[in-house]
VMD Tcl script that draws the C-alpha trace (Angstrom):
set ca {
  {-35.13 6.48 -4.90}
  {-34.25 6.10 -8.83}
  {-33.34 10.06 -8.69}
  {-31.47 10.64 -5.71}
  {-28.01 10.42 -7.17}
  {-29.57 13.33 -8.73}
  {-30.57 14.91 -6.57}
  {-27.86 14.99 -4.76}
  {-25.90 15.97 -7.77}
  {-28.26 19.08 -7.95}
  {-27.70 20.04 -4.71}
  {-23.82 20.03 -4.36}
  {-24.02 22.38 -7.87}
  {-23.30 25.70 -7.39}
  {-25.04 27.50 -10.42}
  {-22.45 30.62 -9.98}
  {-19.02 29.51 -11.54}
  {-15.50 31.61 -10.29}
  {-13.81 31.60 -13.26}
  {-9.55 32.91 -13.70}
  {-7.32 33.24 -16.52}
  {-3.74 31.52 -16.96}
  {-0.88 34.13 -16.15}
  {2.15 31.45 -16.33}
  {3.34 27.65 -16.89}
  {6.17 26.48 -15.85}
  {7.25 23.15 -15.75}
  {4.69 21.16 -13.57}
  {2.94 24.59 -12.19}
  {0.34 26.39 -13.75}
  {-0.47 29.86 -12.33}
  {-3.62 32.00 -12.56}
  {-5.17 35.19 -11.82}
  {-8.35 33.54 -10.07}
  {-10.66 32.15 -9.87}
  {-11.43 32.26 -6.38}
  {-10.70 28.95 -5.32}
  {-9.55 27.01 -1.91}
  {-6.14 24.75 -1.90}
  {-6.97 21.19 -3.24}
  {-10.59 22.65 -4.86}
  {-10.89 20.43 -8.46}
  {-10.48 23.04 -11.30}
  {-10.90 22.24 -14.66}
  {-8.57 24.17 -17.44}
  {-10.08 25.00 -20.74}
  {-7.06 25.94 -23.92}
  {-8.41 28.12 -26.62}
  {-8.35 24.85 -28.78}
  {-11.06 23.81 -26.48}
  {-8.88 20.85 -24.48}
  {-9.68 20.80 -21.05}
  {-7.30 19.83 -18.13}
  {-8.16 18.73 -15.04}
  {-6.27 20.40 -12.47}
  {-6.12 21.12 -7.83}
  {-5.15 24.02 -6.64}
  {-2.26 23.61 -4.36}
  {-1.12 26.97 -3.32}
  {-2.68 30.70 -3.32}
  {-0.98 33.90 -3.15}
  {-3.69 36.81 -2.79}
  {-5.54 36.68 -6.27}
  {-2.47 34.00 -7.95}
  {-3.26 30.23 -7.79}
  {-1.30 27.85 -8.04}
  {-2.42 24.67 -10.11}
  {-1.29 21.28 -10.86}
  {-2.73 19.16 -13.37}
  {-3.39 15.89 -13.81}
  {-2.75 15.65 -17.40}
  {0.39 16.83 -19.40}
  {0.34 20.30 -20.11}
  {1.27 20.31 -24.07}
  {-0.81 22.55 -25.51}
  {-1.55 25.29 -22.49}
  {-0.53 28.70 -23.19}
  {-1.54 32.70 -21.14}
  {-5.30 33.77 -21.32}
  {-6.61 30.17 -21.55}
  {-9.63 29.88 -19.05}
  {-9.85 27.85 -15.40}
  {-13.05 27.27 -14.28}
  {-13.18 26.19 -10.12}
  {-15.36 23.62 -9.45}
  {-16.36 24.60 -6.25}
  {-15.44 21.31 -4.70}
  {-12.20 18.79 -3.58}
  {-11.37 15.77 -5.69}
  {-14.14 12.89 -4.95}
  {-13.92 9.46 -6.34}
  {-17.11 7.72 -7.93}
  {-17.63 4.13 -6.30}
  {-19.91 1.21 -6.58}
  {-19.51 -2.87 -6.35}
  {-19.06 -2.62 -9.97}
  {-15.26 -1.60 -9.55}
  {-14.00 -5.56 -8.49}
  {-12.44 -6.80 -11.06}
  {-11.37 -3.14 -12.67}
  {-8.52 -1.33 -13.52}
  {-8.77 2.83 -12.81}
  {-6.78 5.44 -13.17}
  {-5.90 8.02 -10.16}
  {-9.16 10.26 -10.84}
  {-11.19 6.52 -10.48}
  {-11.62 6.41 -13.96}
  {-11.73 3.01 -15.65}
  {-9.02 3.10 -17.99}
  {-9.32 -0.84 -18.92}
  {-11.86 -0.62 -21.65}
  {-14.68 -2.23 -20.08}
  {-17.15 0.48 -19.97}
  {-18.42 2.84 -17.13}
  {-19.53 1.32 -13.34}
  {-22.47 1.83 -11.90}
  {-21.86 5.06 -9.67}
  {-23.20 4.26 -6.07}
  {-22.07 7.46 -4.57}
  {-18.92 9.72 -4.45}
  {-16.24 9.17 -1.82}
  {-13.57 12.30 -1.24}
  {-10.28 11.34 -2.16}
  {-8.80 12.99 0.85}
  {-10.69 12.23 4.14}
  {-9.63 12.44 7.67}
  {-7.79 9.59 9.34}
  {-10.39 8.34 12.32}
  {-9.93 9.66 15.75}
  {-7.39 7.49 17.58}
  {-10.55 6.93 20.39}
  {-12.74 5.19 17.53}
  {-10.03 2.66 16.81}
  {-10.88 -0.26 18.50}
  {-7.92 -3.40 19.23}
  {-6.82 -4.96 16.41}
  {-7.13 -9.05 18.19}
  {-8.17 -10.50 14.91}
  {-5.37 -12.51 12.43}
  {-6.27 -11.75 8.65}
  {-4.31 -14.33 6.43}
  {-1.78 -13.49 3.86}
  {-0.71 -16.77 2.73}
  {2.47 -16.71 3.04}
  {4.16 -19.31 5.58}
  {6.74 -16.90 6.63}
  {4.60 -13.81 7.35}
  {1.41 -16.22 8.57}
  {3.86 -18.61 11.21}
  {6.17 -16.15 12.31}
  {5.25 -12.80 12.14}
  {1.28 -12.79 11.95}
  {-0.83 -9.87 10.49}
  {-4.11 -8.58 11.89}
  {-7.38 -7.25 10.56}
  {-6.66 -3.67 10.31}
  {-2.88 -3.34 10.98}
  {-0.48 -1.54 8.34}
  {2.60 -3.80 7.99}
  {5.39 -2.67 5.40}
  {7.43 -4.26 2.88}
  {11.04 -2.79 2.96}
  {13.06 -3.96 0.14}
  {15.72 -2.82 -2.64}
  {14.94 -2.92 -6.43}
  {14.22 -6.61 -8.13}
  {13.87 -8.45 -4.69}
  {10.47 -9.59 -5.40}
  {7.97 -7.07 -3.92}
  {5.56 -7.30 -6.55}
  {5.41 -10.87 -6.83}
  {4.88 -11.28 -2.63}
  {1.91 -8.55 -3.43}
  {0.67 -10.85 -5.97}
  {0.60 -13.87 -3.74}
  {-1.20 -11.99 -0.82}
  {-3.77 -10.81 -3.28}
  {-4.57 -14.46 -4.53}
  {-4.24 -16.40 -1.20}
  {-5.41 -13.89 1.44}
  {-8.51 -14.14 3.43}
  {-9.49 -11.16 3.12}
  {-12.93 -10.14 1.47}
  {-11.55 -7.54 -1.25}
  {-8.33 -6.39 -2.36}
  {-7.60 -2.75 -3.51}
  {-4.36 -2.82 -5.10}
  {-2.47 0.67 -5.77}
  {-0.02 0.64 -8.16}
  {1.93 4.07 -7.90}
  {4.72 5.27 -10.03}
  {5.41 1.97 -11.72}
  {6.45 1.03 -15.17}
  {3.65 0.77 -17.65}
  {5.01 -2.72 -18.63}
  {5.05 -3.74 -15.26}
  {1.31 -2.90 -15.22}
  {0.01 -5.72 -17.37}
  {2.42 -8.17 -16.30}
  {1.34 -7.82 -12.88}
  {-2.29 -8.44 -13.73}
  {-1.76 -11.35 -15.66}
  {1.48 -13.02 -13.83}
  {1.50 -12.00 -10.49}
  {-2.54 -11.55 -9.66}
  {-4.04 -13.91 -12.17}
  {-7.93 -13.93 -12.96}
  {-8.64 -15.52 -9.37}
  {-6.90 -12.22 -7.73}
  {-8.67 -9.67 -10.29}
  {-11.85 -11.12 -9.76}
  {-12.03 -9.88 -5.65}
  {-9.66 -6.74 -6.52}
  {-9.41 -3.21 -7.58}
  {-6.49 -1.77 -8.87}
  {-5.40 2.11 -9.02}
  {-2.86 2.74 -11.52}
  {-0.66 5.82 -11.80}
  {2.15 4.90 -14.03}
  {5.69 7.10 -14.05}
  {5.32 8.75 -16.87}
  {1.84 10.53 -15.11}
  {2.32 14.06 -13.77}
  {3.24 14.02 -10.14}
  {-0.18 15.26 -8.79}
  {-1.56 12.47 -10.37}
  {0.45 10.01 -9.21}
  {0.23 11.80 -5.49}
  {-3.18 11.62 -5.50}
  {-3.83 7.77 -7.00}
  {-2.64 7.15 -3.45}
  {-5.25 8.29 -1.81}
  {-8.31 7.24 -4.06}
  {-7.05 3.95 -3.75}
  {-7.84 4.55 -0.13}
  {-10.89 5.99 -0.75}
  {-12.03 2.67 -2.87}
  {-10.83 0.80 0.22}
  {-12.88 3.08 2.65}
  {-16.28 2.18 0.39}
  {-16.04 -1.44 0.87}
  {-14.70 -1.10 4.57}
  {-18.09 0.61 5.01}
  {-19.72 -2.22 3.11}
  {-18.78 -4.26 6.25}
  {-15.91 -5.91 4.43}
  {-12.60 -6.77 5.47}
  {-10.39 -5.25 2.97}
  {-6.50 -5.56 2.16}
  {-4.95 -2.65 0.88}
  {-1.76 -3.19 -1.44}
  {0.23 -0.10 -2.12}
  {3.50 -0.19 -4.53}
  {5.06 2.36 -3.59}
  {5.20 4.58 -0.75}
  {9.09 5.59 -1.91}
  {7.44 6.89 -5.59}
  {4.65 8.24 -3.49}
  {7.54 10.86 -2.04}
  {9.31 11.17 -4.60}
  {6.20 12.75 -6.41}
  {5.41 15.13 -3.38}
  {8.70 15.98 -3.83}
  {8.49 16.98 -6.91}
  {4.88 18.98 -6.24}
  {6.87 20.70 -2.66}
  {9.75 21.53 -4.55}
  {7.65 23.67 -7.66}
  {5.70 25.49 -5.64}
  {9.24 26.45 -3.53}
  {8.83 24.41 -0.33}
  {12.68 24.51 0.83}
  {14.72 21.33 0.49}
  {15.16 19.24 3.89}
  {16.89 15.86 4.17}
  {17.85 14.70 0.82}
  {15.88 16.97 -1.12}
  {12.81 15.64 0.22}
  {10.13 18.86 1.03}
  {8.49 19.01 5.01}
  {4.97 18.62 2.73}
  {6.53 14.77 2.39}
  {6.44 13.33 5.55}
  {3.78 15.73 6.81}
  {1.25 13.90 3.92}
  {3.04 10.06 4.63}
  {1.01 10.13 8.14}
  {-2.10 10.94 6.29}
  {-2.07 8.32 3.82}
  {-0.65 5.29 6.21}
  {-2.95 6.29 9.46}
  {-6.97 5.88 6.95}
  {-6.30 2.25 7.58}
  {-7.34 0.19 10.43}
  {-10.72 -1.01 11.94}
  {-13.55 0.65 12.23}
  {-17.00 -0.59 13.60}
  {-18.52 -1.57 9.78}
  {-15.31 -3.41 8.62}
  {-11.76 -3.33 7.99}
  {-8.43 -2.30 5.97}
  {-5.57 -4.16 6.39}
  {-2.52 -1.96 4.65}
  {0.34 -3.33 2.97}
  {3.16 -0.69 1.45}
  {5.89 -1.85 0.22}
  {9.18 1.24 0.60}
  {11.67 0.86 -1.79}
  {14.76 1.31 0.02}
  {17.67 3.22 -1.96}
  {20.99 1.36 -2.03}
  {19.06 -0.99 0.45}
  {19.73 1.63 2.99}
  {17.26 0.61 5.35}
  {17.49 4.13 7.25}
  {17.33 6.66 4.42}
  {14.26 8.95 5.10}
  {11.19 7.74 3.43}
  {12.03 4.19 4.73}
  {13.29 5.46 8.15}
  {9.57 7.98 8.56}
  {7.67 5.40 7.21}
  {8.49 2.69 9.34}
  {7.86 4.73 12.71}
  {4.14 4.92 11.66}
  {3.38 1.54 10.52}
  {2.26 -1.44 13.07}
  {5.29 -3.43 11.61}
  {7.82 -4.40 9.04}
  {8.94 -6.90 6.65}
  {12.42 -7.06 5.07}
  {13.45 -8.78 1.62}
  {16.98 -9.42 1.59}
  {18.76 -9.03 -1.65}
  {21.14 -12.24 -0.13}
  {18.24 -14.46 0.13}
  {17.18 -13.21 -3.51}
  {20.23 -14.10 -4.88}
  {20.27 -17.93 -3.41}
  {16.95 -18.51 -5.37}
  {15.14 -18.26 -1.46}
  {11.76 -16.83 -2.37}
  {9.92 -14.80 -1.44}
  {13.27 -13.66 0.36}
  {12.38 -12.14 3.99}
  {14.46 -11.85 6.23}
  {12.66 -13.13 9.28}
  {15.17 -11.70 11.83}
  {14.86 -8.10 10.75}
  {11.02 -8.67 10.49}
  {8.42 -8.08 13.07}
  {5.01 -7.82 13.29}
  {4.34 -4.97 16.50}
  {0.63 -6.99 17.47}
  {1.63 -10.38 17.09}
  {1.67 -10.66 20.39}
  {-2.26 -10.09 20.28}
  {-2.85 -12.32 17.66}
  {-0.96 -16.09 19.11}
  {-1.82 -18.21 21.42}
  {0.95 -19.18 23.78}
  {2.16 -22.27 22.17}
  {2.17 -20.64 18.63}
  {4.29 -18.24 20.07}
  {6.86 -20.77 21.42}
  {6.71 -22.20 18.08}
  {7.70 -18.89 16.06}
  {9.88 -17.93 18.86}
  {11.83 -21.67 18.47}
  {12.49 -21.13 14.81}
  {13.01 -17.58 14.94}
  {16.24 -18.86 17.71}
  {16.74 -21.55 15.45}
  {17.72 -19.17 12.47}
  {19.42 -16.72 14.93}
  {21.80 -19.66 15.91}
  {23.13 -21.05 12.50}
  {23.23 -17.40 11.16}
  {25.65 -16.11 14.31}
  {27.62 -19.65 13.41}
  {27.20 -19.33 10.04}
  {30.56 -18.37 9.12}
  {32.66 -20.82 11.54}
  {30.02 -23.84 10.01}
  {30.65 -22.72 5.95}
  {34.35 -22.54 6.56}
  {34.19 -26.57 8.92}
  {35.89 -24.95 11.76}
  {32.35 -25.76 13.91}
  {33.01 -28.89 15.64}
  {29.90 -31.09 16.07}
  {28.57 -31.24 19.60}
  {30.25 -28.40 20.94}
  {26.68 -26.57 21.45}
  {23.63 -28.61 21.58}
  {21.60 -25.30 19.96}
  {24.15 -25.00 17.20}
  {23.66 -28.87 16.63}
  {19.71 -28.39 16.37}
  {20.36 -25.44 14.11}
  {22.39 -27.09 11.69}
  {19.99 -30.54 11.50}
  {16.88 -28.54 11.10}
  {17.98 -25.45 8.81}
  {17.09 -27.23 5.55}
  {13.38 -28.04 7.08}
  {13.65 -24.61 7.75}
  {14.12 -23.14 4.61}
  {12.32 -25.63 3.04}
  {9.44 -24.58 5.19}
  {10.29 -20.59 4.47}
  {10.33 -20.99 0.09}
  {7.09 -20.85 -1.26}
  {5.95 -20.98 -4.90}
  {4.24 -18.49 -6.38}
  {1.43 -20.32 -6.79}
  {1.51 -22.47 -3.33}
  {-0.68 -21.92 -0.99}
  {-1.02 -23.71 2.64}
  {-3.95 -24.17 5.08}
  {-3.76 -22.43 8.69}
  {-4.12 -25.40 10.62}
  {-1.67 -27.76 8.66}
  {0.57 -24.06 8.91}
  {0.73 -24.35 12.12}
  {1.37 -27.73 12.50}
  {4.20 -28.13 10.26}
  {5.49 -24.86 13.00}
  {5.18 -26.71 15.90}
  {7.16 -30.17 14.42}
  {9.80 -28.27 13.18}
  {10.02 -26.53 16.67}
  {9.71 -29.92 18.52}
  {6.58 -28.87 20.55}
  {3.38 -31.56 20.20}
  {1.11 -30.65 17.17}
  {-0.79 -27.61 17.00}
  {-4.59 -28.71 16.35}
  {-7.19 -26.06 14.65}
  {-9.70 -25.04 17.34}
  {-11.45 -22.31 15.23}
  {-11.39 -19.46 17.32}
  {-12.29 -17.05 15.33}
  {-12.19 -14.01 17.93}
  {-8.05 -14.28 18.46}
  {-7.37 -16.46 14.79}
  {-5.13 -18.48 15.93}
  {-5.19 -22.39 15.80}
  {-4.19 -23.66 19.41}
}
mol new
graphics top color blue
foreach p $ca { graphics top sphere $p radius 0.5 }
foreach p [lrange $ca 0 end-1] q [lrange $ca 1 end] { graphics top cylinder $p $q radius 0.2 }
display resetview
């Protein structure tokens, strides 16, 4: 038992190495004569000063590869030596990672030592057949009162976060990480600022959130390929512990930067430009990383991807793709932002697409009261700020306008607040006017009736 990692090691080893020499580099692409080698086989480059790159072969023309590495190319010149490894990209996993920080290769780049390897897990894997999915008819809790009330998430549904720059996605990710029910978190942070990095971990996740989380980091200033393919061992990660019978939340931030970076890779290897630049390799890969999520029979993974949303142009292409494959959507508004409403979603332009699955009839009158509620005063808004709205002219518009600051007041939530399900729902169902809503713990819908 001690030596079957081993073993196993052994037996994936081919003891013949293909071996090719370095024609060309330009910009991001590194070309070769050789070795033989199959698109997105892990190759390692070796300079004459005896650096090594790791590189994936993502094209081949006859006996010319195409390469990409995962490390900046200073230093790489003709002749130098690529040695194929024979195999895809797989990511070393093991309990050991909570608490981590890795880069996109799954190394720990936090200075905390090595894990314990359990086994490897390949970074790119097959979304499961569409007939192994069963229902998703279990709520998983985010806690957040918006989200949670009005626009519930289940275990193993992909819900995304649509928002412009500074509108608070990172922060809402932080607060789902620390208050969700969920077992573990894997959190993938893709294309982001290295300052943001740190501050995330210690302001928006805290030590309670690190504790039951991984992160993935591939900062902007990585190569593309590296940044392209944090996404998916970040999804690999998540796969381990879904087969560990866990129910897993999946944080991504972003699927924009995600693009953008296959973008970059489509357009060096001369993929022709399509809407807005962006190659037919983009939104041919954006089904592959979204559709790994969901429920399978050991456990689950609940995905969360924030898009950032150019200009706030909700239906610009990565946004507009992205939200035709996810089970639902939730908005920021940049408004709301701005009139210190946080975290600022807009609940109108929000939905969840299995909510229906996941409340009981009377917490669905409830969410469906407020969500008319806020419809109301927001079609009257302007003819209320302005006093032309005479009082008692519509009994709706009258309820509006009395309960909008219970609303909102119910909406804003701290970054650090976090509220029970059952007094959740009950504080619904008064604002609503229905009779409380009383916890019955049914666990097989999760939902308090």
């Amino acid at each position: 038992m001690v030596l079957d990692k081993y073993l196993k090691a052994v037996d994936r080893t081919d003891p013949v190495k293909y071996v090719g020499r370095v024609e060309r580099v330009q910009g991001i692409l590194v070309e070769s004569t050789g070795p033989r080698a199959a698109v997105g086989e892990f190759c390692r480059i070796i300079s004459s000063s005896g650096a090594t790159y790791l590189a994936e072969v993502v094209a081949v023309q006859g006996t010319n590869i195409q390469l990409m590495s995962f490390d900046p190319l200073t230093g790489l010149e003709a002749g130098d030596m690529v040695v194929a490894s024979g195999e895809p990209l797989g990511i070393p996993v093991g309990q050991d990672m909570l608490g981590r920080v890795f880069d996109a290769l799954g190394r720990p780049m936090d200075g905390k030592g090595p894990i314990s390897v359990e086994t490897v897990y390949p970074a790119q894997a097959d979304p499961p057949s569409p007939l192994d999915r069963a229902p998703i008819n279990r709520r998983i809790d985010t806690g957040i009162r918006a989200i949670d009330a009005l626009m519930p998430v289940g275990r193993g549904q992909r819900m995304g976060i649509f928002a412009g720059s500074g509108v608070g996605k990172s922060t809402l990710l932080g607060m789902v990480a620390r208050n969700t029910s969920a077992d573990v978190n894997v959190i993938a942070l893709i294309g982001e600022r290295g300052r943001e990095v740190r501050e995330f971990i210690e302001n928006d996740l805290g030590e309670e959130g690190l504790a039951r989380s991984v992160l993935v980091v591939s900062t902007s200033d990585t190569p593309a390929l590296a940044r392209v393919r944090g996404a998916f061992t970040a999804t690999a990660v998540a796969e381990y512990f879904r087969d560990q019978g866990k129910d897993v939340m999946l944080l991504f931030d972003s699927v924009t930067r995600f693009a953008m970076s296959q973008r970059e890779i489509g357009l060096a290897i001369g993929e022709p430009p399509t809407t807005r630049s962006y190659t037919p390799s983009v939104f041919s890969l954006l089904p592959r990383l979204v559709e790994r999520p969901g429920v399978s029979p050991e456990g689950t993974i609940t995905g969360l991807y924030t898009v950032l949303v150019e200009g706030d142009d909700m239906d610009e292409p990565v946004a507009d793709a992205v939200r035709g494959y996810l089970d639902g959507h939730v908005v920021l508004d940049r408004r709301l932002a701005a009139r210190n409403h946080y975290p600022a979603i807009d609940v109108l332009s929000s939905v969840s697409r299995v909510a229906p699955r996941l409340m009981t009839e009377r917490t669905a009158a409830a969410a469906g009261k407020i969500r008319r509620l806020i419809a109301t005063y927001k079609e009257k808004e302007d003819l209320i700020d302005v006093g032309a709205y005479a009082r008692g002219s519509d009994v709706e518009v009258d309820e509006a306008i009395e309960k909008r600051p219970v609303i909102n007041e119910f909406l804003v939530q701290g970054v650090g607040e976090r509220e029970e399900s059952a007094s959740l729902f009950t504080r619904a169902a008064q604002i609503a006017g229905l009779p409380p809503i009383e916890d019955s713990g049914n666990e097989e819908l999760s939902v308090f009736a």
